[in-house]
C-alpha positions in Angstrom: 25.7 3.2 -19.9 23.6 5.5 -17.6 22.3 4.8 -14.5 18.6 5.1 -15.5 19.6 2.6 -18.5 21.2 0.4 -16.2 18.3 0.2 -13.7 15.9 -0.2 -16.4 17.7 -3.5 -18.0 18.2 -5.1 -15.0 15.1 -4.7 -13.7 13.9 -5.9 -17.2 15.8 -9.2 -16.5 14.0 -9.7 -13.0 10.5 -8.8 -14.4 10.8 -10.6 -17.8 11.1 -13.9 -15.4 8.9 -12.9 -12.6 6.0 -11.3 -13.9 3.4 -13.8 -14.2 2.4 -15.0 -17.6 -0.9 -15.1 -19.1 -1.5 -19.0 -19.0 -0.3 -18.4 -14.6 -3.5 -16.2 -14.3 -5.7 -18.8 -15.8 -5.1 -21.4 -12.6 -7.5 -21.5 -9.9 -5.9 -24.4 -7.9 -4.2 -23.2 -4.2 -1.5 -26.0 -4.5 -0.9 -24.4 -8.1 -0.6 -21.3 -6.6 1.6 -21.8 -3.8 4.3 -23.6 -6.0 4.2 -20.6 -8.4 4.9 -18.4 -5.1 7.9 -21.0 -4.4 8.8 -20.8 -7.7 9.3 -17.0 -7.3 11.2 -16.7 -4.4 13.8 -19.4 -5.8 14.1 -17.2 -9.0 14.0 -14.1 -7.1 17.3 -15.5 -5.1 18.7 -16.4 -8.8 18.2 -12.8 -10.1 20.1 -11.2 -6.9 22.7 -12.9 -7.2 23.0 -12.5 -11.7 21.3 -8.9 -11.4 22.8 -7.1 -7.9 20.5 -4.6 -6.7 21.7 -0.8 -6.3 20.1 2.1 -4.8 17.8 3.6 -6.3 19.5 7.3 -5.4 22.9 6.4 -4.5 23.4 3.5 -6.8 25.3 1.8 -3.4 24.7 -1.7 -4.3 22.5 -4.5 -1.8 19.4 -2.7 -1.4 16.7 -1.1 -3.6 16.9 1.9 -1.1 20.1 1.8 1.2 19.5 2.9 5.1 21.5 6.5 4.3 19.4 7.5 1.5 16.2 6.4 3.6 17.3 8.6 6.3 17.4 11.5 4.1 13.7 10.8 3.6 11.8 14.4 5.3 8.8 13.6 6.9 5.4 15.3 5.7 4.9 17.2 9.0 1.6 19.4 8.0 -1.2 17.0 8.1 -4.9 17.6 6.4 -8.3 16.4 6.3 -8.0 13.4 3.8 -11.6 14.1 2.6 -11.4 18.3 1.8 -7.5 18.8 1.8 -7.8 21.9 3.0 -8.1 22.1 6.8 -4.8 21.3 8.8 -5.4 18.4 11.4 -3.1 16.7 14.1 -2.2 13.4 12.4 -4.6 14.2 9.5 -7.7 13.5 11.6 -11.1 14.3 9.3 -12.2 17.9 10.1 -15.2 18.7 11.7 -16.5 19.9 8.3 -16.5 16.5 6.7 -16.6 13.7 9.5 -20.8 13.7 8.6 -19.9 12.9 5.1 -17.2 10.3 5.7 -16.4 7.0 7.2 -12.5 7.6 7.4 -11.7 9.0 10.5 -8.5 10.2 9.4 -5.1 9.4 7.3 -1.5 9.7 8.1 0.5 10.8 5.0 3.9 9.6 5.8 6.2 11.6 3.3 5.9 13.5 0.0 5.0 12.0 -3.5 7.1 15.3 -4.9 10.0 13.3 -3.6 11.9 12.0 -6.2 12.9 9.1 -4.4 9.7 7.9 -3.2 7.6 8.3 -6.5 10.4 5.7 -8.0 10.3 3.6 -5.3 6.8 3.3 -5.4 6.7 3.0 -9.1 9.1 0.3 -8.6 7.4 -1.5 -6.1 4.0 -1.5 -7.9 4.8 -2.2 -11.4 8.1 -3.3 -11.5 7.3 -5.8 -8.8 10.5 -5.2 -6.2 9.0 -7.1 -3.7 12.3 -6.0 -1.1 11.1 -2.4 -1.0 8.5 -3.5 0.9 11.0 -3.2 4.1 12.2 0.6 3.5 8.8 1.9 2.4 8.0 0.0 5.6 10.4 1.4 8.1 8.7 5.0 6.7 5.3 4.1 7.9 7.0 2.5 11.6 8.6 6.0 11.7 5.8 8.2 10.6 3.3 6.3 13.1 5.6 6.3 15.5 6.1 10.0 15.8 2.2 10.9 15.5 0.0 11.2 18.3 -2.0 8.3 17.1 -3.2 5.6 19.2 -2.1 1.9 18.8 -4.6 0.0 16.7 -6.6 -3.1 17.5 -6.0 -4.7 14.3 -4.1 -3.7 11.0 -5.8 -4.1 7.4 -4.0 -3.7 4.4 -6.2 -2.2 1.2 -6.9 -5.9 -0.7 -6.9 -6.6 -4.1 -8.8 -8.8 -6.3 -7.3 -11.8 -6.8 -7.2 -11.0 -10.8 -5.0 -8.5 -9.8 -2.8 -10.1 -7.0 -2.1 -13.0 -10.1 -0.8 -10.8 -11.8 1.5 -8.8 -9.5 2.2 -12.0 -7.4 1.3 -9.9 -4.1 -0.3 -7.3 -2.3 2.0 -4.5 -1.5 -0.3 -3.3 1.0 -0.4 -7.1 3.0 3.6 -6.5 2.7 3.7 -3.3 4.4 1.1 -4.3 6.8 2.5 -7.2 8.2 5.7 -5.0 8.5 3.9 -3.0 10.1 2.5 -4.8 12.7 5.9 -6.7 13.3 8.6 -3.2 14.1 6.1 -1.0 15.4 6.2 -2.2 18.8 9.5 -3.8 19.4 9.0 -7.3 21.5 4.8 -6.9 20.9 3.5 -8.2 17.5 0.0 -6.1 16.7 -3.0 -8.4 15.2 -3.0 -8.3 11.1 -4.6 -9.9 8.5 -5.6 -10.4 4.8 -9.0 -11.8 5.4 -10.9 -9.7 7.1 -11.3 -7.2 4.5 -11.8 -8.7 0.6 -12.0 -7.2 -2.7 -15.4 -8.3 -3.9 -15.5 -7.4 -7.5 -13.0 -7.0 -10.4 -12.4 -3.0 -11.2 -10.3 -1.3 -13.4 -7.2 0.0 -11.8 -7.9 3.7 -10.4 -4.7 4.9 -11.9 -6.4 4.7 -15.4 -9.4 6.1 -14.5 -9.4 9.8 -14.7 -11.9 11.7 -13.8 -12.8 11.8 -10.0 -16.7 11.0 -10.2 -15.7 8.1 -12.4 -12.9 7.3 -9.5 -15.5 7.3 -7.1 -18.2 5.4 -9.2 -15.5 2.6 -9.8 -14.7 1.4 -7.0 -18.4 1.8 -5.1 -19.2 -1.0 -3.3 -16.1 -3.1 -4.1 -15.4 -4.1 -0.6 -16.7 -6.2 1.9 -15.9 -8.1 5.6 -17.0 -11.3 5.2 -19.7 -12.2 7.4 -17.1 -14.9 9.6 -14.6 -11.8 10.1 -17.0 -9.5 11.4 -17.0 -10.0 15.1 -13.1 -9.9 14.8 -13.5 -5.8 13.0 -16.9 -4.9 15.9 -15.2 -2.4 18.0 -11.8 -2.4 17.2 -10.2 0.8 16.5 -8.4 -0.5 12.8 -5.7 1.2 10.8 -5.7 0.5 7.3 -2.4 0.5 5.2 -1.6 1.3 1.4 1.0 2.6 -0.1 -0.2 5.8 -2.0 -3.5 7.5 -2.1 -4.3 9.7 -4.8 -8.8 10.9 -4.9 -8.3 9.0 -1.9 -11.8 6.7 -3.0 -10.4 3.3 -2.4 -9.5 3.9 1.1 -12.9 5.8 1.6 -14.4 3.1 0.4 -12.5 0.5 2.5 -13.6 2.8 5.7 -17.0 2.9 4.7 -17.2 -1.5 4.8 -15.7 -1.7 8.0 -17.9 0.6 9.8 -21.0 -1.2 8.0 -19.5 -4.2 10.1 -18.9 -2.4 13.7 -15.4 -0.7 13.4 -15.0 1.9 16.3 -12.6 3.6 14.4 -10.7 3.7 10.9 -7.5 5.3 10.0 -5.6 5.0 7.1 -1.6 5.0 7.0 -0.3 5.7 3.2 3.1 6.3 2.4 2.2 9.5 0.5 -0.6 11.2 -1.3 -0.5 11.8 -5.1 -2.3 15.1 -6.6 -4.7 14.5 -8.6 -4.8 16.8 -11.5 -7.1 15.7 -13.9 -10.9 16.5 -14.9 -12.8 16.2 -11.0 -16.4 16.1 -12.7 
């Protein structure tokens, strides 16, 4: 059987018991929810032990992406404007050209999406709901921010989801690499994170399926907001924001755009790469 084949079923295993099931996304109850979580961590223990995870390139078995194929990762050293693309920019600040039109400040772009390795690790983190990658994808961003000439943040925020959406994935990929974020960036020094500060207001259709860029943008308009109890902890703090891809780039725009409504000095994004976008952009 080939490797892709073999990935496939056992993945397949892990999902067909941890992907929450229809009758899961009707409860509303926080006790309900937390033993579901417990209940997925247990099985998640079962299924590593029946189902062994192998690299993804390697095939090396223990980790989803082992620490020699991680290191083989390039970083994306050219940076750009996040909001034109076209300008070059130290640490992808937002040119001078569009920093009228925009409340992002700027985005680091931690590798390439044209990497083989990091598309399917992605994919897999997203929609085949392998939690663990949430430590090597981390350990990208650590080393990406690291190297930059950005400043430390106030407070990290990672991109929320509704909770429609979070029942059905079982967590936020962007609260994982956040917190893991904020714990190995500065070793001995824990940076301020958190999940509440920045909430998903309204249900939208994922972005991925909508595809033209005006529709992109028109989606997800007005779909965040800082609760009105958060906002003297986001009034004058320089905030990075954490995802793991951007693609048109309008979710993390809009993100930006909330937090400044509620006193942000500064927002910068951190994404593990950037997706083209190659669809109809009218």
């Amino acid at each position: 059987m080939s490797y892709p084949h073999l990935l496939a079923m056992q993945l397949n295993h892990r999902n067909m018991l941890l992907s929450p099931s229809q009758s899961t996304a009707r409860l509303r109850s926080s006790c309900v929810t937390i033993k579901i979580a417990m209940a997925h961590r247990l099985i998640q223990i079962i299924l590593d032990t029946l189902f062994p995870l192998t690299c993804l390139s390697c095939r090396q078995e223990g980790l989803l992406l082992c620490d020699q194929c991680l290191a083989k990762i390039p970083f994306q050293l050219e940076q750009h404007c996040p909001i034109c693309e076209h300008h070059s920019t130290p640490a992808g600040r937002t040119c001078l050209a569009c920093c009228t039109r925009s409340s992002l400040d700027g985005m680091l772009v931690a590798t390439s999406y044209q990497s083989r390795i990091i598309s399917h690790a992605i994919h897999c983190f997203k929609y085949r709901f392998a939690e663990s990658l949430h430590e090597p994808l981390g350990k990208i961003l650590v080393n990406a921010l690291s190297h930059s000439e950005l400043t430390l943040p106030d407070l990290i925020l990672p991109v929320p989801l509704h909770p429609r959406r979070l029942r059905w994935r079982g967590f936020n990929q962007s609260w994982l690499l956040a917190q893991y974020l904020a714990e190995h960036l500065t070793p001995g020094f824990s940076i301020s994170t958190t999940e509440s500060s920045l909430i998903r207001q309204r249900y939208t259709h994922p972005q991925a399926q909508v595809k033209k860029h005006a529709a992109r943008a028109q989606n997800i308009r007005g779909a965040f907001q800082v609760p009105k109890e958060s906002r003297p902890e986001i009034a004058g703090k320089n905030i990075l924001l954490v995802d793991d891809v951007a693609t048109t780039g309008a979710t993390i725009f809009e993100c930006a755009k909330a937090l400044k409504k509620s006193g942000a000095k500064s927002v910068f994004a951190l994404v593990i790469a950037r997706q083209s976008f190659k669809t109809d952009k009218h």
